[in-house]
C-alpha positions as CSV (number, residue, x, y, z in Angstrom):
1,X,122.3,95.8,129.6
2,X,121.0,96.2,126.0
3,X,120.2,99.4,124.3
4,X,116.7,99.9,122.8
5,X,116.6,100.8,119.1
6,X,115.6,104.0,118.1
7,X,114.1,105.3,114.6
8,X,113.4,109.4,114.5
9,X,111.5,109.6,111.7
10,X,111.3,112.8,109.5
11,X,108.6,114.4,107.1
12,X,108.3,118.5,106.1
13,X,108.1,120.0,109.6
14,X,107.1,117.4,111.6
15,X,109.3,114.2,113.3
16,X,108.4,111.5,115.7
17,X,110.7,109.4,117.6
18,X,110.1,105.4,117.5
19,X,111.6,103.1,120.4
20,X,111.6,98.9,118.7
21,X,109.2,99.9,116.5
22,X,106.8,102.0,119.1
23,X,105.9,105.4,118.8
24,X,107.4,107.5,122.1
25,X,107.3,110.9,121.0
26,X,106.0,112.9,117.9
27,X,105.4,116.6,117.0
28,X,106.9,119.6,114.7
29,X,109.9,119.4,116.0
30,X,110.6,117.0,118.9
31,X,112.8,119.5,121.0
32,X,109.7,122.3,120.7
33,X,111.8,125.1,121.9
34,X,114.3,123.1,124.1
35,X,117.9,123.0,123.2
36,X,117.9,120.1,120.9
37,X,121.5,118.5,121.7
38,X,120.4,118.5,125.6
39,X,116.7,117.3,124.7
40,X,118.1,114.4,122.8
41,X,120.2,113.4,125.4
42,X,117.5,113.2,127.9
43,X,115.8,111.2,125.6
44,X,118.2,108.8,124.9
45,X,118.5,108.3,129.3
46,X,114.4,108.3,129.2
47,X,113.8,105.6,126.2
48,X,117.8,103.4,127.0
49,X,119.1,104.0,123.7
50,X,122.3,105.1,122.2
51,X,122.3,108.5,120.5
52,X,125.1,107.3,118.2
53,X,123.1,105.0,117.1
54,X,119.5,106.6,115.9
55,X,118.3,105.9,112.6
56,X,117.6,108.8,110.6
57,X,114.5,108.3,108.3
58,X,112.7,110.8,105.8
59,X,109.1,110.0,105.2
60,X,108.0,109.4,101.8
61,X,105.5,111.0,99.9
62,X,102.6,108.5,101.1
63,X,103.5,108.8,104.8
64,X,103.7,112.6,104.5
65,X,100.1,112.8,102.9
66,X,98.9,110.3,105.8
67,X,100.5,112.6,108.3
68,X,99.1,115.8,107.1
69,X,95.3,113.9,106.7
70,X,95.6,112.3,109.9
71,X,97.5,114.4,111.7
72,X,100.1,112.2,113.9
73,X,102.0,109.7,112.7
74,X,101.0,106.2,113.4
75,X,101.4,104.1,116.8
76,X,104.0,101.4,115.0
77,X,106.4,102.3,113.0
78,X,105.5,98.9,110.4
79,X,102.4,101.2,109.4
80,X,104.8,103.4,107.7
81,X,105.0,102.7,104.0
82,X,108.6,104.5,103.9
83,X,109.0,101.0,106.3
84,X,111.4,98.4,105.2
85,X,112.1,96.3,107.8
86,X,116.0,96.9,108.3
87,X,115.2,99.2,111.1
């Protein structure tokens, strides 16, 4: 069975976690209060994706000023100008 892909994008104090390009789960930090390793894990069982293989990605400057105007981070993870299509 194939793994979904999964992006967890970073910007200041806030991340959001993209599943093939979706947005799944966004906030200041995604484990809010949970032990992160375990939260992770559950993710990874929830969303079918291999933690060894999450992406990593800081926001740029752009993204981080869209965040902090708009608030979330946006539904696709195209929208993001930090973006470049290798993820």
């Amino acid at each position: 069975m194939n793994k979904n892909k999964a992006v967890l994008v970073k910007g200041n104090d806030w991340e959001g976690l993209y599943i093939n390009s979706i947005s799944r789960e966004q906030g200041h930090t995604l484990n809010e209060g949970k032990e992160r390793i375990t939260y992770f894990l559950q993710l990874s069982e929830q969303y079918n994706f291999n933690l060894k293989d999450i992406i990593i990605v800081e926001l740029n400057e752009k993204d981080i000023k869209f965040l902090e105007e708009i608030g979330n981070l946006p539904s696709h993870i195209i929208e993001l100008t930090t973006y470049t299509g290798k993820y």
